[in-house]
N, C-alpha and C positions, 0 to 999 in steps of 0.2 A: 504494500500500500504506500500512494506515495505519501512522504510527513513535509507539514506546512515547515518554513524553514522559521516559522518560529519558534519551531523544539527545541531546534540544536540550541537556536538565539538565547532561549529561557536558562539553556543551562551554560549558558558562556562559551560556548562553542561555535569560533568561526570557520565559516564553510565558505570556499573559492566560488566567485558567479558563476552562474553554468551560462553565463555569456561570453562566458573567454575574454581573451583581450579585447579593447577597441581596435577595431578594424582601421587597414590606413587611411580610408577613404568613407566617411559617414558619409550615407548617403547612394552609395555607387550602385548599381545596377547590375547585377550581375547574369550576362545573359541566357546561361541556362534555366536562372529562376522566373526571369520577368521575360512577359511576352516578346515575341520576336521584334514588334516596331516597338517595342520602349527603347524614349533617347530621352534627353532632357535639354530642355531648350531656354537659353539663360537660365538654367537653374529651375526653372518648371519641368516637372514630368510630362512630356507628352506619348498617347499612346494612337498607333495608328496615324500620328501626323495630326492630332488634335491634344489641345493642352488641358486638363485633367481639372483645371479651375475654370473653364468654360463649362466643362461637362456637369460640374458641382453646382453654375450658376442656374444653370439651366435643368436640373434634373434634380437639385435637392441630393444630400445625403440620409444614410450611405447610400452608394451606389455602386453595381455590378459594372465593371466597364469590359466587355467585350471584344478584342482584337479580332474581328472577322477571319483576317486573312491568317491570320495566327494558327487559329480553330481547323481551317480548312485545308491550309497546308499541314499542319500536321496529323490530318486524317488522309491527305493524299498520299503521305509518307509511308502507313501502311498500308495502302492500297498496292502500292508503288513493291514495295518490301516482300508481302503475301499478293503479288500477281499469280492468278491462277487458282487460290483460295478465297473465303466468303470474310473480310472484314466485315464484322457485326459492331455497329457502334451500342457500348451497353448503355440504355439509357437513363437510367437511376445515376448516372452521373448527372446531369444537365439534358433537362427535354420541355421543350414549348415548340409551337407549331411551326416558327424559322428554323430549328434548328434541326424538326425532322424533315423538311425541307429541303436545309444544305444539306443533309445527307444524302437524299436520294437522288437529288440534282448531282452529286460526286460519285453515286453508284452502290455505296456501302451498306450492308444490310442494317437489322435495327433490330436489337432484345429489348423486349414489356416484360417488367415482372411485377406488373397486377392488370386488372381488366382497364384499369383508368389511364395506364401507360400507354397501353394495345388502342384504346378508345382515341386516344388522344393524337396518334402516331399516325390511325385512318383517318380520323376526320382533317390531317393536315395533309390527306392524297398521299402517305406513305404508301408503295407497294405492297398487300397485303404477302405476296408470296417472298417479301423480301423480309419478314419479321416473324423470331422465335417468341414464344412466350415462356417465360422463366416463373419460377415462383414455389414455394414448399407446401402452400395450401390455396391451390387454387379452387377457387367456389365451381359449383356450375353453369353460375352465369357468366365468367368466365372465358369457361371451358367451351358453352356454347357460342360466345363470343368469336371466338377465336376459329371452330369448329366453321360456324357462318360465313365468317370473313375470307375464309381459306387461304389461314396465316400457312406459309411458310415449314414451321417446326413447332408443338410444343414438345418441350423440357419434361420429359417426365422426371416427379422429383420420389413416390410413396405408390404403395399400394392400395392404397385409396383412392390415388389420382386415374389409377387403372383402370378401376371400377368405374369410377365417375365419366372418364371419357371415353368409355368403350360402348356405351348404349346411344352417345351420341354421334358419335362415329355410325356406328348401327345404321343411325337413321339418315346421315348425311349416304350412306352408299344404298339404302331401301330406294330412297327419290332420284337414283341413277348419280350420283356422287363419286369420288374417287376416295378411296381410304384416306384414314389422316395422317400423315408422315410425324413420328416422334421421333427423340431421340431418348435414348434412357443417362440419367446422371447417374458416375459412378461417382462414388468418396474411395477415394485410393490412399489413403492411410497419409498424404504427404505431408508433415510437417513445416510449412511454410514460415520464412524468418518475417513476421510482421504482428503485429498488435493482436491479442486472443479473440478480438470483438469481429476481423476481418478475415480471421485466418478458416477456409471453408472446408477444405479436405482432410481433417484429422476425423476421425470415427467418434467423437465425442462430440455430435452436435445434429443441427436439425436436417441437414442439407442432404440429400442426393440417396441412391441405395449401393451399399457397404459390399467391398470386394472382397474383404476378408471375411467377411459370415457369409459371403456363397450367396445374397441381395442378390448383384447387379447380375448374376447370370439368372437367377429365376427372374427378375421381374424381365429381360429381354425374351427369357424363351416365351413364358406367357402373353407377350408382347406377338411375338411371332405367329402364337396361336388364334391370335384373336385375327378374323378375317379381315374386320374393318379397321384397323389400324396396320402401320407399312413402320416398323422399325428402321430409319434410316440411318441412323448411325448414333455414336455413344457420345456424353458431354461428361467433360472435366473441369472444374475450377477448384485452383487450390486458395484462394484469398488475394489480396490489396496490396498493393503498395509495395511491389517485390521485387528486389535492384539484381539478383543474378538468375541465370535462368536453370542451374541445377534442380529446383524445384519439377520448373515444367518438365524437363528432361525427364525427371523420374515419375512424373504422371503419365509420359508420351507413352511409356517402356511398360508403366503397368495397365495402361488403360488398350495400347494397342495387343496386351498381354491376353484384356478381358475379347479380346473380338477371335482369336484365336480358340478361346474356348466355346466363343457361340459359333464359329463355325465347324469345332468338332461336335458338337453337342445340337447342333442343327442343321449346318450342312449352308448355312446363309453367309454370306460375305455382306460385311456393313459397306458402304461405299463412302458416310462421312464421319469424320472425329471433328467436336469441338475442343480445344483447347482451354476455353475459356480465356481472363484475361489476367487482371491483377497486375499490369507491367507500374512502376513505379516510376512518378516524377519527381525532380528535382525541387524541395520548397525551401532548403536551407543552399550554397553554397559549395559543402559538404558533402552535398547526395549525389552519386554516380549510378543516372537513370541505364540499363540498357535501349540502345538506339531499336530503332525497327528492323533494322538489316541484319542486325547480329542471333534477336528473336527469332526471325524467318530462315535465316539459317542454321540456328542450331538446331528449331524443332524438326524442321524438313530431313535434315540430317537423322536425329533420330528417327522418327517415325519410319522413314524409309528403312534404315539400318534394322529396326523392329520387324518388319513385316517383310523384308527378306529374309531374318533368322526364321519364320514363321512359314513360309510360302504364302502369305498373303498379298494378294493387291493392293497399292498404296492408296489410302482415300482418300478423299477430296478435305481439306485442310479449316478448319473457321478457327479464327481469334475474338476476342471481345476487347479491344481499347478503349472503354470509357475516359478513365481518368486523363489515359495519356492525350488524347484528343481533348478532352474539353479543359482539362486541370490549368494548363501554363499559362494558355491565353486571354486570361481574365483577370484583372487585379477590383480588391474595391475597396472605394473613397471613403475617407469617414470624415468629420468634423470635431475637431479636438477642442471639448468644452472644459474639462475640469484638469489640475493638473496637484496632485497631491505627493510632496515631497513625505516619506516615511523612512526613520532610521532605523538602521538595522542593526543596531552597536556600533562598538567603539573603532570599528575596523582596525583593531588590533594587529589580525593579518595581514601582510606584505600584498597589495594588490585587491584587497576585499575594500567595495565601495563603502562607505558607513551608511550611503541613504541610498535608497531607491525610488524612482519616480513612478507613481501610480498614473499614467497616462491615460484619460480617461473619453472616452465615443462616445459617437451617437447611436453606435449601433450593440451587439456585442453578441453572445450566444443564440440570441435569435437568428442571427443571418449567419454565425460560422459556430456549429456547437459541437466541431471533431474538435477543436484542443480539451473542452470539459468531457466529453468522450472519449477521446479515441489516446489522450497525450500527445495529439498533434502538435506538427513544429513547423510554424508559418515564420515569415520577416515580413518589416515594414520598412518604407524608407519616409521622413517628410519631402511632402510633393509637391506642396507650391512655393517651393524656393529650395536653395541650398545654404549652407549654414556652415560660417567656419568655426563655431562656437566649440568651445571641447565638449569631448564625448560626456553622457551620463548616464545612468542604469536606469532602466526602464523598464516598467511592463505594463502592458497596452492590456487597459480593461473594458469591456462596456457598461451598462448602462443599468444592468440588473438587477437584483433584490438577490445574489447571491455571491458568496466569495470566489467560488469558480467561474465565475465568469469571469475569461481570461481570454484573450485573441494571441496573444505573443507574449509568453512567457518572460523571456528576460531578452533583453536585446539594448542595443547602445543608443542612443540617438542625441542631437546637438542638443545642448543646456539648455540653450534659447526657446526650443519649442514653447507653443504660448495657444494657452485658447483662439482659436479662430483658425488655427493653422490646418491642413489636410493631410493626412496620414494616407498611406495606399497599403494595402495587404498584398505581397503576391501569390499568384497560383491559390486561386481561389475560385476557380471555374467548376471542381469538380465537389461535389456531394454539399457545397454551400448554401446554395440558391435553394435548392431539392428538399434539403433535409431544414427550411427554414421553418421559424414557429413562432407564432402571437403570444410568447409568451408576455408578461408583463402588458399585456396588448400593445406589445411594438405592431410595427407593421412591415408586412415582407418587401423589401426596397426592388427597385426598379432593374432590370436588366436591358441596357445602351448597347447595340451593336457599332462599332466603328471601323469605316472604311474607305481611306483614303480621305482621311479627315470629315470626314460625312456620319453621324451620328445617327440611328435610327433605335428606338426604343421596343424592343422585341419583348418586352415585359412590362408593363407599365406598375408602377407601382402603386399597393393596395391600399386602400384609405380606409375611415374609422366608418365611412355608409357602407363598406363593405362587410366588415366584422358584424355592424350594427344589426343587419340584411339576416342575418341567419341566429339572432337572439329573437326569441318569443316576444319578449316584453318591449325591445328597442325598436324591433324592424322599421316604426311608421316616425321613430325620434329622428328629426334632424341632427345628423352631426356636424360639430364644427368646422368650419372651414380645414381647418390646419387641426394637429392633434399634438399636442404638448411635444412627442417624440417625431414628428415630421417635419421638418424644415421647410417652410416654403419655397417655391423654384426660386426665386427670386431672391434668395435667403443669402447673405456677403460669403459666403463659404470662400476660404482660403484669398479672405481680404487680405494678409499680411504680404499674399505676394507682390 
């Protein structure tokens, strides 16, 4: 469990910042973490060729800011990488109607893992045959959902799900239909290096049917057996946020392990493996994402190597790159209202700051709640200006009614930083937006598409008539213009630059 660092404090024990040194350069941009077109111009951050205190004047914080070209090149990248295989964008990263759009306008398929992802994916002209549906309890409406649509793949995840989608399958091949193509999830025991909450292949959890208790081969032969269902091939995910690709490697080896025994034991050859995704971006500095090219070629490498040791035919390949596609190319704006100097002892220690700066948003676990989950590790830089002030300790909180609410843990930033000033988060495209929540009744901020300095708001942000809208008692109450925690468009945001 992690201990508040006021433990050690209480008992006279100083402990080095897990900020490290001040870095040479506050403020610098580090191109693996920050979108492709981040530069800074006089000292403003601009992104896409647009300045970041334009976007704040006009759109209110916080705000989602978007690098279009960012997004789309580096979904081209694995297109580019797995030529010849099915890039599936996972959408539980980041999904509204542009963005399953740019997807299918670039070619790449699209994973739902609920019926409101799937819903949301058609009604934005996604190709129905180009989208899996994911998910460990899918309903029937769902199922039938999906069944109507004539998605692509479901995901089978349980033996339940068997049940449930085989009488509708039934009825889609009764009224002259074609069977439903599934694929079955195995959990291949792999222990992936990333957070307990994201890691999905170990056998102690909700996900997929288990290769070591003998699961994944009954639920595929029973699969076989059912007329109205077409076993297409098998799916793997080990988890999130994973920097080497040893992992997938030994999912490849045991998952093209398990098709070998459905073709002793059935005589069927699968024709597809999904891989899943989990590839891992850079949010620190520090982090050594693997590229697309290096992925595509190790897995290809094994799999083949697998299914020659086997005499099997190589299948047809899927990835899932959520994070990596949508993660890098997004940063977002906040508005720096409070700024609360706290000592931390006597900095007795060689190098241990005595105070820390509680840096304090507009926004905070409502728009990014993986650091109070997950121990995520984001960086900020100030954005509407540069600062030769010396470095101070800092850590970026929001807005809350809780002490976990934390955006960036510890990190350096110029002394001077001052109420009014603009903070930017990077790599915060992925599971931010998604996993946003009314707690404290914030409200979920806007998401700006930018492109070639051209600004377009592909998310508009929710207001207090909307919350209002789905309360019994309030629905017919006017609410106020502005809502305490809303900044109006027109609001000085990052007047100090």
């Amino acid at each position: 469990m992690r201990a508040h660092p006021a433990g050690p404090l209480h008992g006279n024990i100083q402990q080095p910042s897990p900020a490290g040194a001040p870095p040479a350069e506050l403020g610098a941009l580090d191109p693996q973490v920050w979108p492709r077109s981040a530069t800074r111009v006089d000292g403003e951050l601009h992104i896409a060729g647009r300045a970041v205190t334009d976007l704040a004047r006009e759109h209110g914080t916080p705000l989602f800011v978007l690098d279009e070209a960012d997004f789309r090149s580096r979904a081209a990248d694995f297109a580019t990488a797995f030529e010849g295989a099915d890039v599936h964008y996972a959408s539980k990263a980041f999904l509204c109607g542009q963005v399953a759009r740019w997807i299918a306008e670039d070619g790449l398929h699209l994973d739902a893992c609920s019926g409101n992802e799937l819903a949301l994916a058609l009604a934005a002209g996604f190709p129905a045959e180009r989208i899996a549906l994911h998910g460990n309890n899918k309903s029937l409406v769902e199922l039938r959902l999906a069944v109507d649509s004539g998605i692509g793949h479901v995901v089978l995840d349980s033996f339940d799900e068997i049940d449930r989608l085989a009488p509708l399958a039934a009825d889609r091949v009764a009224a002259g239909g074609e069977p439903v193509p599934v694929l079955i999830r195995a959990t291949v025991g792999i222990e992936a290096h990333t957070h307990e909450f994201i890691a999905t292949a170990h056998e102690d959890q909700k996900f997929g049917f288990s290769l070591a208790t003998g699961d994944a081969l009954t639920a595929a032969v029973r699969v076989i057996r059912e007329p109205a269902l077409r076993l297409a091939g098998l799916h793997s995910h080990i988890g999130s946020q994973i920097f080497d690709t040893a992992g997938f490697e030994a999912a490849a080896h045991r998952v093209v392990g398990l098709m070998g025994q459905i073709h002793q034991a059935t005589g069927e050859l699968l024709g597809e493996l999904n891989l899943g995704g989990g590839f891992g971006i850079a949010y620190l500095a520090e982090d050594d994402p693997v590229s697309a090219d290096d992925v595509a070629t190790r897995l290809r490498s094994v799999v083949a190597a697998e299914c020659a040791a086997l005499g099997l035919p190589v299948p047809r390949l899927a990835v899932e790159p959520g994070r990596a596609i949508a993660g890098p190319g997004t940063v977002t704006l906040y508005e720096i209202g409070t700024i609360k100097p706290v000592r931390l002892g006597s900095g007795g220690t060689p190098g241990t700051p005595a105070v820390r700066n509680y840096v304090s948003v507009d926004g905070g676990m409502s728009d990014n709640i993986r650091t109070a989950l997950y121990d995520a590790s984001y960086t900020c830089v100030l954005a509407n200006r540069v600062s030769d002030a010396p470095p101070a300790l800092c850590r970026v909180v929001g807005k809350h009614c809780e002490s976990g609410d934390i955006l960036v843990r510890d990190l350096w930033l110029p002394s001077d930083v001052a109420p009014g000033d603009l903070l930017a988060v990077a790599a915060t495209g992925a599971y931010c937006w998604s996993m946003a929540s009314n707690y404290n009744y914030l409200l979920k901020p806007p998401v700006v598409a930018v492109r070639d300095a051209v600004a377009t708001e592909i998310v508009r942000r929710q207001t207090l008539s909307d919350v209002f809208a789905l309360d019994a008692v309030l629905a017919d109450v006017p609410a106020p213009p502005v809502a305490p925690s809303q900044p109006a468009p027109e609001h000085a945001a990052g007047a100090r630059s």
